[in-house]
C-alpha angles and dihedrals in degrees: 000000000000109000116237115205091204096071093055091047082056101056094043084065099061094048092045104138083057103050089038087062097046091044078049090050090046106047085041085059101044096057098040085042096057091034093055096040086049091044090051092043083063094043087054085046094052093043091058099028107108121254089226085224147092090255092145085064107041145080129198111208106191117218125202118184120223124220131009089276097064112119107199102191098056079047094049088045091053095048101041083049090058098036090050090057101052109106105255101027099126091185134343124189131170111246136184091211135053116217110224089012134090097247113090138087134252152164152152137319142209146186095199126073090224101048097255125157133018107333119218113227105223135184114225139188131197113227147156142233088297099050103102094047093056089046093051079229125147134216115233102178138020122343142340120220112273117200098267089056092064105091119187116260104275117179076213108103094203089058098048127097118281103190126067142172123236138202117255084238089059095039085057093054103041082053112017082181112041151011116316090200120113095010133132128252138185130219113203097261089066089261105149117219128201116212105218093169140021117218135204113266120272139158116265126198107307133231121201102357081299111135112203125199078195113105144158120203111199121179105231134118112264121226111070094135088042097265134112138158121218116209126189131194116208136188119273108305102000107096098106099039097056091032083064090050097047100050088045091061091035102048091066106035094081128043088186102069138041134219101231089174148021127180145141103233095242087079088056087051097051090048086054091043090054099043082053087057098045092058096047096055093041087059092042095053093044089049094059103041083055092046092051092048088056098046080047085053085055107042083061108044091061096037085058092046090057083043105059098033110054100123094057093046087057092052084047083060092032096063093045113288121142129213099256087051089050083048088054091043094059096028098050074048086063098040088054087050094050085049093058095040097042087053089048085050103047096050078041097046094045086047092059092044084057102055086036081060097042092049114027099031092234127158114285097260106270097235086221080074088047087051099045095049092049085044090053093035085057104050095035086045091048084046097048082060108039093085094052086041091052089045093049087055092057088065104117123229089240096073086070084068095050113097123220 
């Protein structure tokens, strides 16, 4: 018996709410199914993406001021000179940003002077001459800052820094052709900056479980809201050990000023590490429940189609059909009803890629993903069909002669 798709489009139609839901389950999967597994794919990536610093060997000890009269650079004068004599202390600078850790600032960037074109978010720190030797950073091109470079924290724009350092993942981005050095960039308050280095890459404070290579180093003294963050960089294992001696002493030399946090930054880094798995196995999870329910979708679509049409499927063997012809017939109906579903899910699932991207700032969805996800929909989905569709070809003949 030669199988006619026009029959099985037939009697789609008059099961249509049915098939409707399951096209609807299927498309739902399929794009919460390719986002996640994109999503997860970043937060592998991030987990085994390099810091770019010494955060094994290194501790932040964050400093708040109490009360209006707090001067926080005679204070952060006081700490980094104590820090910078303890035996085993390699560098020590004051920050206003902490790299791997919540606490840190950002905004936006330009090329243009008037704000025109895509912008670039960036994390930035204010450091001084010591900045890129705490960090175990390098300097790839130009200069780095010298001490009389660092200028104290002014709300007045004409008194801030003017010259930064940027990360070689920034300075690709602000000139994909070209040197970065020496160029112009804009914050979003019209300040204009000056790059006079490019630094290796390295993670700045993170928002949002978001780890950024884009950062903006600006000599300044941290500490105009009454806030700074003090990081050390020790020699090899002794982070913790010299972290505990330094707060001791710290804790009690000024009575103007508490220590709200200490921790090596490779506590920081685990904590990253564990929310980016978190997430991952959230998504995971989420991806399969949805996909289940669809397979479930599917499963009984085509057990209630059995169900309810018994008697046609005995004339069809009746007439001549074999089982493996009443096997083509529901499963060539599944496959109609995957094809629906699987086109509702890929414009669904690129619409969602898109506003992930708009919002979030995510990477554009690689498409492999797109094709892998419609590839594993389709054989889950056939497969989610083939035991109603065996048990639809041992209906006898017989069954066409019985009257209801």
């Amino acid at each position: 018996m030669s199988l006619n798709v026009r029959p099985v489009v037939s009697a789609l139609r008059r099961n249509r709410t049915g098939a409707l839901l399951v096209v609807l389950e299927i498309a739902i999967a399929l794009a919460v199914m390719v986002n996640a597994a994109w999503i997860v794919a970043q937060r592998v990536h991030e987990i085994d993406q390099p810091t770019g610093i010494d955060y094994r060997n290194i501790f932040a000890i964050g400093m708040s001021g109490i009360g209006g009269d707090f001067e926080a650079p005679a204070a952060e004068q006081q700490d980094l000179a104590y820090l910078r004599s303890l035996p085993g202390v390699v560098s020590a600078m004051a920050s206003s940003a902490v790299p791997l850790a919540p606490h840190g600032q950002g905004g936006l960037l330009w090329r243009d002077p008037d704000q025109r074109g895509p912008s670039l978010t960036t994390r930035s720190m204010e450091v001084d001459e010591h900045g890129l030797d705490t960090l175990g950073v390098h300097l790839i091109a130009g200069r780095s800052f010298g001490a009389a470079d660092v200028v104290p924290y002014s709300t007045d724009l004409s008194l801030t820094a003017h010259e930064v350092l940027i990360t070689q993942s920034l300075a690709r981005k602000l000139v994909p052709h070209g040197s970065a050095l020496g160029k112009p960039i804009y914050l979003g308050d019209g300040s204009m900056l000056t790059v006079i280095g490019i630094t290796s890459d390295f993670v700045g404070s993170v928002v949002r479980a978001d780890p950024t290579y884009d950062v903006l180093l600006f000599p300044q003294t941290p500490g105009a809201d009454g806030t700074y963050f003090l990081l050390v960089r020790t020699q090899p294992g002794r982070a913790e050990a010299l972290m505990q001696t330094a707060v001791r002493h710290l804790a009690p030399a000024r009575v103007d000023r508490v220590i709200y946090f200490a921790h090596p930054l490779q506590y920081f880094k685990q904590r990253l590490d564990a929310d980016n798995r978190n997430v991952a196995i959230f998504l995971a999870s989420i991806t399969a429940l949805v996909l289940a329910i669809a397979c479930l979708g599917i499963f009984g679509l085509a057990t209630f189609n059995v169900s309810t049409r018994t008697k046609q499927i005995g004339t069809m063997r009746a007439v001549g059909a074999r089982k493996r012809d009443v096997v083509a017939h529901f499963m060539i109906e599944n496959a109609i009803v995957l094809t629906a579903g699987v086109l509702t899910g890929c414009t669904l699932a690129l619409g969602i890629a898109y506003w992930l991207t708009a919002q979030y700032q995510l990477p554009r969805l690689d498409l492999f993903y797109l094709a892998i996800g419609v590839f594993g929909v389709a054989v889950i989905g056939q497969l989610a069909a083939w035991q109603p569709a065996r048990r639809a070809a041992s209906v006898p003949p017989s069954v066409a002669t019985r009257t209801i």
